[in-house]
Structures are given as C-alpha cells and as structure tokens.
C-alpha positions in Angstrom: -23.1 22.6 16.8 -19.9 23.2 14.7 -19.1 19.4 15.1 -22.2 19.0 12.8 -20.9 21.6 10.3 -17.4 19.2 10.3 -19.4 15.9 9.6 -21.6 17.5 6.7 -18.7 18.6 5.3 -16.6 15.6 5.5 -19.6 14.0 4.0 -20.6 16.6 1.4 -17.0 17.1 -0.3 -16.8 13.6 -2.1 -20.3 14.0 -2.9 -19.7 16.8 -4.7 -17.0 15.7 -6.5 -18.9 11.9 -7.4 -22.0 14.2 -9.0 -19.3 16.6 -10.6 -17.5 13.6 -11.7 -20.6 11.8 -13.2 -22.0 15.0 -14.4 -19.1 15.7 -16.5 -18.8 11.9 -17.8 -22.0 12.1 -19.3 -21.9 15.9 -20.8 -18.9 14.4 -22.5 -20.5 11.3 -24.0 -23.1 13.8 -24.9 -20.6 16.1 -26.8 -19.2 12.9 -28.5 -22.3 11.8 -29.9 -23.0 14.9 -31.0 -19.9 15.2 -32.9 -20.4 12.1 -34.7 -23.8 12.5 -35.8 -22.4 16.0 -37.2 -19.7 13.6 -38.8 -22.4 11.4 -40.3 -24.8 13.8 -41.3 -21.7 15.4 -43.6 -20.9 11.9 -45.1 -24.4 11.4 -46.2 -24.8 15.1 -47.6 -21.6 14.3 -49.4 -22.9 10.9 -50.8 -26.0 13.2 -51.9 -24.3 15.6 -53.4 -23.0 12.8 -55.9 -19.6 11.7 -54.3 -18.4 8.6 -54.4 -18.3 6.3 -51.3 -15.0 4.6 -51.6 -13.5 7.7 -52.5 -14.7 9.4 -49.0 -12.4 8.2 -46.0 -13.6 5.8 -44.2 -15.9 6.7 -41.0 -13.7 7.6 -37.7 -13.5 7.5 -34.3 -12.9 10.9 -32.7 -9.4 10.1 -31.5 -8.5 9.4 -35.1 -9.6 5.5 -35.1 -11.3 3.3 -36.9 -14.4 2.2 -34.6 -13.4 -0.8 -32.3 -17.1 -2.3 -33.6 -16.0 -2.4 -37.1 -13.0 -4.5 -36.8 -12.0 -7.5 -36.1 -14.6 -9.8 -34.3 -11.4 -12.4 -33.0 -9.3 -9.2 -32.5 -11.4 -7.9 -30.0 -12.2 -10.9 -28.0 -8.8 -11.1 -27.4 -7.9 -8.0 -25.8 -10.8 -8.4 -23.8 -9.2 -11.7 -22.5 -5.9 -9.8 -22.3 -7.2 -7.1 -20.0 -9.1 -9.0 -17.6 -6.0 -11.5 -17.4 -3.8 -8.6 -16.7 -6.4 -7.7 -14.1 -6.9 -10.3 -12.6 -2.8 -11.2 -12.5 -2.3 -7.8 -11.0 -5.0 -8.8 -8.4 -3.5 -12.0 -7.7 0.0 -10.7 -7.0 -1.3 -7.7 -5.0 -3.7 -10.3 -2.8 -0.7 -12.6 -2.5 1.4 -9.9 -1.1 -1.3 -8.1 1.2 -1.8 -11.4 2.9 1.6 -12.3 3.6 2.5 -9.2 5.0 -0.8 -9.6 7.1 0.1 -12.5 8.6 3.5 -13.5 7.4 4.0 -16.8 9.8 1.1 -18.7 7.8 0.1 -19.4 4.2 -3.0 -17.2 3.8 -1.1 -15.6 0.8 -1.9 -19.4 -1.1 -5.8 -17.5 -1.6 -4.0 -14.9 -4.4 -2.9 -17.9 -6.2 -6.9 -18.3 -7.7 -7.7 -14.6 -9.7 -3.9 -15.2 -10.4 -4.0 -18.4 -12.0 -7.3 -17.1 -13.8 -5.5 -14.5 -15.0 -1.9 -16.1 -16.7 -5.1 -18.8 -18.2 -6.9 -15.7 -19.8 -3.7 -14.4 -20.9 -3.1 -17.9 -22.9 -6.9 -18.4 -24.2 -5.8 -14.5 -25.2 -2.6 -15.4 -27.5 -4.7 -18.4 -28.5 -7.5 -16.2 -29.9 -5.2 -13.4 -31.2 -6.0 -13.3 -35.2 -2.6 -15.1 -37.0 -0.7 -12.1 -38.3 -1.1 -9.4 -36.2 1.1 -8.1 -33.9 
C-alpha cells in the first residue's frame, strides 16, 4: 500500500505544477487583454471628448512597445528567420556533440550537420530580408 501512495505522488507533483503552470499563463493573458481594452477604451473616450488623434501617443504595448503587428512587415519576417536559425544552429551543434560523445569511433555526429546547415541558411535569408537601414 504505501508503494501506491509513492507512485501517485511521483505522478501527481508535475501535474500539479503543468495545470498550475497553464492556469497561470492564461489568467495572465487574461489580465493583459484586460489592460488593453481599459487602454483603448480611454483613447476613444479621449478622441470623444474632442482630442486630437496625433496629439495622443501612439497605442502601446504593455512593456512599453509599440505592437510587434504594427511595424514593419520585412522587419518581422526576419527575426522570425533569425530565431529559428539560431534554433536550429543551437540544435545542430548540440546533436553534433551528443552523437559523438555517444559513439565517438564513428561519424554519427555528420546527422547534426542537417538542422545546422538549415539554420546558418535561415540566418543568411534573415540578413537578406533585414529592412536596409536598421540595425
């Protein structure tokens, strides 16, 4: 019997913490959108009340940005390709090195040479895209 108390509790601890986890993901989306409908709701009432438009700032993010949607379309496509060719760098490297430690006598570690290569050519199409410009 207390063997059975050990394997629902070995099972129910990351359970807990994977519902707790979502749980609090989602009450903090919740809270976000909350915070900039409150955020829109003031611009318009200030637009009604006879302000000017331009002379309100402009609509933010609540970190203090300018919303990623709302900027530049080439901008964006290249950070995507810059993150997933990190990624998949990172992945290569790290699958290069886990299979030559695994076997070190043959040349298994040649299968990280794919998600890496994939990677340093996101990377390029990335600088390629990058707006002209911008750091």
């Amino acid at each position: 019997m207390p063997e059975n108390i050990w394997m629902v509790a070995i099972f129910a601890i990351p359970m807990v913490a994977l519902i707790g986890g979502i749980t609090m993901g989602i009450l903090r989306v919740q809270g976000q959108q909350r915070l900039a409908e409150l955020a829109r709701r003031e611009r318009i009432a200030a637009i009604e009340r006879g302000m000017d438009p331009d002379k309100l700032p402009p609509a933010t993010d609540l970190d203090g940005f300018v919303p990623y949607g709302t900027g530049n379309g080439r901008l964006r496509r290249a950070h995507g390709l810059m993150i997933g060719g990190l990624v998949l760098v990172a992945v290569g490297v790290g699958l290069m090195a886990l299979l030559q430690q695994v076997e070190p006598g043959k040349s298994h570690w040649v299968l990280g040479l794919m998600p890496f290569l994939i990677g340093l050519a996101l990377l390029l199409s990335s600088r390629i895209v990058w707006p002209k410009g911008q750091a």
